[in-house]
C-alpha positions as CSV (number, residue, x, y, z in Angstrom):
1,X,-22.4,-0.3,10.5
2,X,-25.6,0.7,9.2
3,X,-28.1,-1.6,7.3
4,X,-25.4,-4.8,8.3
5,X,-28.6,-6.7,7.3
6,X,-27.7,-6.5,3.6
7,X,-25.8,-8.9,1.6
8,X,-22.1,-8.1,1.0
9,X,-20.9,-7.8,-2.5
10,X,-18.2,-9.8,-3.6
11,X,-16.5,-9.2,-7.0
12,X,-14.7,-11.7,-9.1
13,X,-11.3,-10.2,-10.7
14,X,-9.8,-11.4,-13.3
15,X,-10.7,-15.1,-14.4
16,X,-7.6,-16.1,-14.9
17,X,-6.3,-14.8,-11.5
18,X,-6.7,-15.9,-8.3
19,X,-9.7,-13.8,-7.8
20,X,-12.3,-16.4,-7.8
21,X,-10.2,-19.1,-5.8
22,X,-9.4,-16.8,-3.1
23,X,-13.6,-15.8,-2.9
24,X,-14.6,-19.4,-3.0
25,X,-11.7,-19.9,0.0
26,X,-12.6,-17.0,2.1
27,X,-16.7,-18.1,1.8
28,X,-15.2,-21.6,3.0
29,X,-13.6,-20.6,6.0
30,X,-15.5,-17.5,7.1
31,X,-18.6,-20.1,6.6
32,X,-20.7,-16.9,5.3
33,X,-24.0,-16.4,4.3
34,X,-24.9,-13.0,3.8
35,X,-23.2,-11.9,0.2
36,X,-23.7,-12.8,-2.9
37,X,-20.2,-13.1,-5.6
38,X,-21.0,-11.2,-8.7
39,X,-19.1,-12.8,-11.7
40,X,-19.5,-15.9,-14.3
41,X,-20.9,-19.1,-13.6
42,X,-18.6,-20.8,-15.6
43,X,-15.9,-19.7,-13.9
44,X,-17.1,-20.4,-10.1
45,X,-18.6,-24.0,-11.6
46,X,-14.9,-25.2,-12.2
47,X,-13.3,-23.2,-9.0
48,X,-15.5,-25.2,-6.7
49,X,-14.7,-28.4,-8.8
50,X,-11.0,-28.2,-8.4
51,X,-10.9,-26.9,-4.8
52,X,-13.4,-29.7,-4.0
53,X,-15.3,-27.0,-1.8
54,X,-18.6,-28.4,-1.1
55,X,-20.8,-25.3,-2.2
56,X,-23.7,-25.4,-4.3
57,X,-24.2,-22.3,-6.9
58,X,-27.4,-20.7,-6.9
59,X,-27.4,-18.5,-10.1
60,X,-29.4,-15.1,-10.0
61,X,-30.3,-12.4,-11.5
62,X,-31.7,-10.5,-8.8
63,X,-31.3,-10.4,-5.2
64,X,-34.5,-11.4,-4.4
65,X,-33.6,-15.0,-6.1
66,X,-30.5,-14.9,-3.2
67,X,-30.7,-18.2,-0.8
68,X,-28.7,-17.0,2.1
69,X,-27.3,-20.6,3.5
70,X,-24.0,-21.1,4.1
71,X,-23.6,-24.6,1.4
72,X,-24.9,-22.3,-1.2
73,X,-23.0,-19.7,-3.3
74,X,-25.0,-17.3,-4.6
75,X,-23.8,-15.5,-7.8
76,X,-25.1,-12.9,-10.2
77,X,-24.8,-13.4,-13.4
78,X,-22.6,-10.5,-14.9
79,X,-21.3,-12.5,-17.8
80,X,-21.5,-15.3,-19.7
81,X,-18.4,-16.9,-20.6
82,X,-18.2,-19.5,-23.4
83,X,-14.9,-21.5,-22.1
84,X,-12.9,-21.7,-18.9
85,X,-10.3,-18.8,-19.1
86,X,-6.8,-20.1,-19.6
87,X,-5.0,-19.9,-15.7
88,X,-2.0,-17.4,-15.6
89,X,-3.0,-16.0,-19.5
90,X,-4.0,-12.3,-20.3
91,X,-7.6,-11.7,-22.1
92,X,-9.7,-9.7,-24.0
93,X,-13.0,-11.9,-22.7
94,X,-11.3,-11.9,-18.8
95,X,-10.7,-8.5,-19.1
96,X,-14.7,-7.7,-20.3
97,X,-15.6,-10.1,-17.3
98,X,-13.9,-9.1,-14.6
99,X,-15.4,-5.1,-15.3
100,X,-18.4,-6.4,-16.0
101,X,-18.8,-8.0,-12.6
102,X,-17.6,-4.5,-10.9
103,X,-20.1,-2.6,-12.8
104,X,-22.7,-5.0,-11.4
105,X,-22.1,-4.5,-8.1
106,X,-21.5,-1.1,-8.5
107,X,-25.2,-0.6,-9.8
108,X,-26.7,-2.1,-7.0
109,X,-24.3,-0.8,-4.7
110,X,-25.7,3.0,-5.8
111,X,-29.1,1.7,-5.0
112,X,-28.2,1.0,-1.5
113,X,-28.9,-2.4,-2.0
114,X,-25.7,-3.8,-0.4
115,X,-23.6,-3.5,2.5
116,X,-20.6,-3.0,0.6
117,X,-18.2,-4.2,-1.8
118,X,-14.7,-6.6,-1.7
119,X,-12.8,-6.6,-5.0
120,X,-10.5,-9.4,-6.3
121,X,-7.7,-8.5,-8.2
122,X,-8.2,-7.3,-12.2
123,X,-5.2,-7.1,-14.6
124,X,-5.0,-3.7,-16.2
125,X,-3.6,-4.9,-19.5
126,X,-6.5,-7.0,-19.8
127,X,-8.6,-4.3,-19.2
128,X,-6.7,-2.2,-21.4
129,X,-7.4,-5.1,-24.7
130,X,-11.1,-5.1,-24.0
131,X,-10.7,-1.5,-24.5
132,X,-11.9,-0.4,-21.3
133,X,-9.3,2.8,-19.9
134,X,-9.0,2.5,-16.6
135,X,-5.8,1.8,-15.0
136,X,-7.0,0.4,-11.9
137,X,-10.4,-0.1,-9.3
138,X,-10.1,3.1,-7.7
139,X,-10.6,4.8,-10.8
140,X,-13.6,2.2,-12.3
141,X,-15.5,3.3,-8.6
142,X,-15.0,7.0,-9.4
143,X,-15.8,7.4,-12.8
144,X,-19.0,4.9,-12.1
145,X,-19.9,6.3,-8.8
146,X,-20.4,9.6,-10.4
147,X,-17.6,10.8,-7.8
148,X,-14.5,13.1,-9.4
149,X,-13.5,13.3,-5.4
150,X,-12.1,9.9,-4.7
151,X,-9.1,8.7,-2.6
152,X,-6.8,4.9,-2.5
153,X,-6.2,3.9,1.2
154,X,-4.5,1.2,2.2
155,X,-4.0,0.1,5.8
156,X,-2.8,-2.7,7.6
157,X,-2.8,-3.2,11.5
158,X,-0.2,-0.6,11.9
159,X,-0.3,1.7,9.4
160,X,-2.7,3.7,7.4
161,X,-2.1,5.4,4.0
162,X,-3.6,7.9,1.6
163,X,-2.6,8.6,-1.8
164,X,-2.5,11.7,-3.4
165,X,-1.8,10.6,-7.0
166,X,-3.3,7.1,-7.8
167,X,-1.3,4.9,-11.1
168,X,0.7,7.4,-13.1
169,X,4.7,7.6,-13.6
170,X,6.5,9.6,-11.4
171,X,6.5,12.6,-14.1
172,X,2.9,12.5,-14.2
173,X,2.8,12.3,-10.7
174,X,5.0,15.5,-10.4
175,X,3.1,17.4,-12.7
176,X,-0.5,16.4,-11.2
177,X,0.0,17.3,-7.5
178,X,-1.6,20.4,-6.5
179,X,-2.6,22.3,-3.4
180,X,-6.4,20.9,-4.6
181,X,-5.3,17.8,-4.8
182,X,-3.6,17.8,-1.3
183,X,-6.0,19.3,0.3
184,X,-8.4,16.4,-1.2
185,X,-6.0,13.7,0.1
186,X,-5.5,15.5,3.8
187,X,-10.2,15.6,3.5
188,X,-9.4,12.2,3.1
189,X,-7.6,11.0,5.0
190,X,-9.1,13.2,8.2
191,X,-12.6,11.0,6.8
192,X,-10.7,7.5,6.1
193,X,-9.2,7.8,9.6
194,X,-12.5,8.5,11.2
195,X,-14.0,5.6,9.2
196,X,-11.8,3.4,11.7
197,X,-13.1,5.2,15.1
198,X,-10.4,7.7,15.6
199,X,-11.8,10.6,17.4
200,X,-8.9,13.6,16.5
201,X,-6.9,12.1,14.0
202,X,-3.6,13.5,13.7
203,X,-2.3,13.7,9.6
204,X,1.3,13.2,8.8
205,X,1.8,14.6,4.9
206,X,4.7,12.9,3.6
207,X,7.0,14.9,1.3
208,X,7.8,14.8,-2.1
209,X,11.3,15.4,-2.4
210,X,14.1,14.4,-0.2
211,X,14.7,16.1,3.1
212,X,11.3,17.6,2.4
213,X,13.1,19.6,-0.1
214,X,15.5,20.6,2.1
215,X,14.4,24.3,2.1
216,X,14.5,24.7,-1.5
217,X,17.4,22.8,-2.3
218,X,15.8,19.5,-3.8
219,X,12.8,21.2,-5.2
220,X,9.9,23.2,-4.2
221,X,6.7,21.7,-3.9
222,X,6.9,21.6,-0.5
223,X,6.7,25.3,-0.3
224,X,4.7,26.1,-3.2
225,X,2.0,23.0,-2.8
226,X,1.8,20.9,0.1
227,X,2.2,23.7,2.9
228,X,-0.5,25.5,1.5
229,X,-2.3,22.5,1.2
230,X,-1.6,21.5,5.2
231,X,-2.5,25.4,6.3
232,X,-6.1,25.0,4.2
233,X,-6.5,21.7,6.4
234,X,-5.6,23.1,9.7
235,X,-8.0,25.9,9.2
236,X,-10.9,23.5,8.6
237,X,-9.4,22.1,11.9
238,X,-7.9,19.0,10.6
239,X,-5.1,18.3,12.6
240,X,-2.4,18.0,9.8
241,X,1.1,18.4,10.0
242,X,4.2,17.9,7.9
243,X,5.8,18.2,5.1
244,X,7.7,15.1,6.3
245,X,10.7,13.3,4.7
246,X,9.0,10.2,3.4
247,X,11.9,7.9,5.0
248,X,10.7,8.2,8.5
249,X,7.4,9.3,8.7
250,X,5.4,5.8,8.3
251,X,8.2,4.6,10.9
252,X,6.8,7.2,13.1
253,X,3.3,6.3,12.1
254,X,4.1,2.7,13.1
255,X,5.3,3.8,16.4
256,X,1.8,5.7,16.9
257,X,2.9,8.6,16.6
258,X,0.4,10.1,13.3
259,X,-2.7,8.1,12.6
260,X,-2.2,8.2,9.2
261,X,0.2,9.2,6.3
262,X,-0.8,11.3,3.4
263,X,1.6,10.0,0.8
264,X,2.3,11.7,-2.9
265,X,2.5,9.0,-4.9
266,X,1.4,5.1,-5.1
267,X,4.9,3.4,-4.6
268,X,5.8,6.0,-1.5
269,X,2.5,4.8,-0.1
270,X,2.3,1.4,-1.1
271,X,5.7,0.5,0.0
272,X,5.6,1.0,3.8
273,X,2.5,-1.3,3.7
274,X,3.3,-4.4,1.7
275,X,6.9,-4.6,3.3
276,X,4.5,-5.5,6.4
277,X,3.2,-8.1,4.7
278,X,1.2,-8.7,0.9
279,X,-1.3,-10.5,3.1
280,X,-2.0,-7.6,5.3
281,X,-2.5,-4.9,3.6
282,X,-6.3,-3.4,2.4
283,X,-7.3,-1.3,-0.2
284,X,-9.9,1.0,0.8
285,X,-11.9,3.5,-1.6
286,X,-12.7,7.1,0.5
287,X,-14.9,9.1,-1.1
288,X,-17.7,6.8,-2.9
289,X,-21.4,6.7,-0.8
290,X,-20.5,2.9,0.4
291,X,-17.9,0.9,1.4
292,X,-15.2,-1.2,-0.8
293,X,-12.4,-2.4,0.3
294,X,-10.0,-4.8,-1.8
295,X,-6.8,-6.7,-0.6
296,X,-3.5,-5.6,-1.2
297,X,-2.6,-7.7,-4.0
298,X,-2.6,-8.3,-7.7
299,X,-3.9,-11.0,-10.0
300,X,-0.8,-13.9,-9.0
301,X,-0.9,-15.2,-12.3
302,X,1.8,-17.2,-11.3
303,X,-0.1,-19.4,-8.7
304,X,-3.2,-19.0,-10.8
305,X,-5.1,-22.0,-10.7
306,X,-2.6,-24.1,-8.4
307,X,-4.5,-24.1,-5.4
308,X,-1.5,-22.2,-3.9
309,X,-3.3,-18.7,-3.1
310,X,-3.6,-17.4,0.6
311,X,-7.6,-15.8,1.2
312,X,-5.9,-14.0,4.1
313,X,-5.8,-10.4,2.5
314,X,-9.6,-10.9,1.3
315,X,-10.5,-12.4,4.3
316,X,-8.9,-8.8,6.0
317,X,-10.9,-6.7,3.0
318,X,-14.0,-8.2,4.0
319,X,-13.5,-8.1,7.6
320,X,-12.5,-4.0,7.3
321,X,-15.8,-4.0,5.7
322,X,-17.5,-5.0,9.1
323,X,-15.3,-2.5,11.2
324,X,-15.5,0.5,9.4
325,X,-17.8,3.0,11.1
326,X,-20.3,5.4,9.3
C-alpha cells in the first residue's frame, strides 16, 4: 500500500453504540500507533474509564498535534458533546456526532492526508432526526467524496460481494436496476476484486428473479437488463458471467469457483456473508480515491455499553485496510 506511512483514520459511530468501545478495544489489542480516532472527547474520556484501558487522550485539532505512541489515543475533535450519550438510546446530538466525525475524516481523507478510513457503526434513524438523509456510509462517502460512481462490498475470507442497489425496498430496488447500473457494479467488482490481488478475476452476476427468470417465466430482467449489462463487461474484457440463480452462486463462489458475486440487492448480498459469521464480514467502499472499509455490523444497541462487544470485525476492517493493493 502506498504512503502506509500515514496515520489511519478511525471513525467513531454512533455514541450510543458500540462504536467507540469496539475502537478503544481494537487500539488495545492491535497495540497501534499510527491512526488517529476522529470523534468526541467526551465520549472516548468515559469509554477508556469503564473499559479501564490504560490509554491517555491526546486531543487535536490537527494532525500535526498527533503523538504517535501506543499509550496515547489521539482524537480529533469533531464534536463537542455536552453529556455522555445515553447507552442503547437513539439521538438527535449522537446522530449530528457520529456524521460529524465521518465528514472529518472524509476532509482530510480528500487531501491525501490519511491512509484510509475504518467506520464504526451509525444508526440511520438517528441520522434521519438530526435531519441528515442518508440511509447509510456508503452513501455519506459518495455524496461527500464528490463520487456519483460508488459500490458496497463486503467480503469475508471466503466470499466476496458487490451490490448493485445499496438500502432501498425491494420495489425500489426493482425499479432502480439498470443495464448502467450493472455494468457499474460488474466495473466494480472487476476493481474490488483486483484491490485484493486477483490477477483475472472471474465475475459471477447473481440474478434477480428465481431460476434466473427461468426464460421469461419469473420476469424479465434478466434478458432485458443484466445480460446486456454482462455482454458490455465482457467486451471491456471483464471476465463476467451469469445471470445466476442467486441460491447457488455464492455456494459456488465459496467453493472457488467465481472470485466474486455481483449481487442485485443488499439482503441477496449481505445474506451469504453474515451467515459466515457477523464477526467476519467487511464492508468495503469501491469507487472513492482512498480506502474505507467498515465491519459488518450495526450499532448493537443492545450490548451498548456492557463491555460485551467483540473488536473482531473492526479488527478485520482495519486489517483489509493493510492488504488491499493500489
Amino acid at each position: 500500500m502506498n504512503n502506509s506511512n500515514l496515520p489511519l483514520a478511525l471513525t467513531m459511530g454512533d455514541p450510543g453504540g458500540i462504536g467507540p468501545e469496539i475502537i478503544i478495544k481494537s487500539i488495545y489489542k492491535l497495540k497501534m500507533t499510527n491512526y488517529v480516532v476522529f470523534g468526541d472527547a467526551l465520549v472516548f474520556e468515559n469509554i477508556i474509564q469503564s473499559l479501564d484501558i490504560p490509554l491517555k487522550l491526546n486531543c487535536i485539532n490537527s494532525l500535526s498535534q498527533a503523538k504517535f505512541d501506543k499509550k496515547i489515543l489521539n482524537l480529533f475533535i469533531t464534536s463537542k458533546l455536552k453529556s455522555i450519550p445515553k447507552f442503547g438510546k437513539i439521538s438527535i446530538a449522537s446522530g449530528q456526532a457520529s456524521y460529524d466525525a465521518i465528514l472529518g475524516s472524509i476532509k482530510l481523507a480528500k487531501q491525501k492526508k490519511l491512509l484510509g478510513v475504518v467506520t464504526a457503526p451509525i444508526n440511520k434513524k438517528a441520522l434521519n432526526l438530526a435531519n441528515i438523509s442518508f440511509p447509510g456510509h456508503t452513501e455519506i462517502f459518495s455524496e461527500h467524496s464528490e463520487s456519483n460512481d460508488v459500490s458496497m462490498m463486503l467480503c469475508n475470507d471466503s466470499i466476496k460481494t458487490i451490490l448493485v442497489t445499496l438500502h432501498c425496498s425491494i420495489l425500489e430496488a426493482v425499479e432502480k436496476i439498470s443495464v448502467e447500473d450493472e455494468f457499474k457494479a460488474i466495473q466494480h467488482a472487476y476493481i474490488g476484486a483486483k484491490m485484493f490481488g486477483i490477477k483475472d478475476p472471474i465475475i459471477a452476476v447473481a440474478a434477480l428473479n428465481p431460476h434466473a427468470g427461468e426464460e421469461g417465466l419469473f420476469g424479465n430482467e434478466e434478458k432485458i437488463i443484466i445480460e446486456p449489462a454482462i455482454q458490455l463487461a465482457k467486451e471491456k474484457g471483464i471476465d463476467a458471467r451469469g445471470p445466476f440463480p442467486a441460491d447457488t452462486v455464492f455456494m459456488k463462489a465459496k467453493k472457488g469457483q467465481y472470485d466474486i458475486v455481483v449481487a442485485q440487492y443488499h439482503d441477496q448480498g449481505l445474506i451469504p456473508i453474515k451467515y459466515e459469521g457477523i464477526d467476519e464480514g467487511v464492508n468495503i467502499t469501491v469507487g472513492i480515491d482512498f480506502i474505507r472499509t467498515s465491519p459488518d455490523h450495526g450499532t448493537a444497541f443492545d450490548i451498548a455499553g456492557k463491555n460485551l462487544a467483540s473488536p473482531k470485525s473492526f479488527i478485520k476492517a482495519i486489517n483489509t485496510i493493510f492488504s488491499i493493493k493500489n
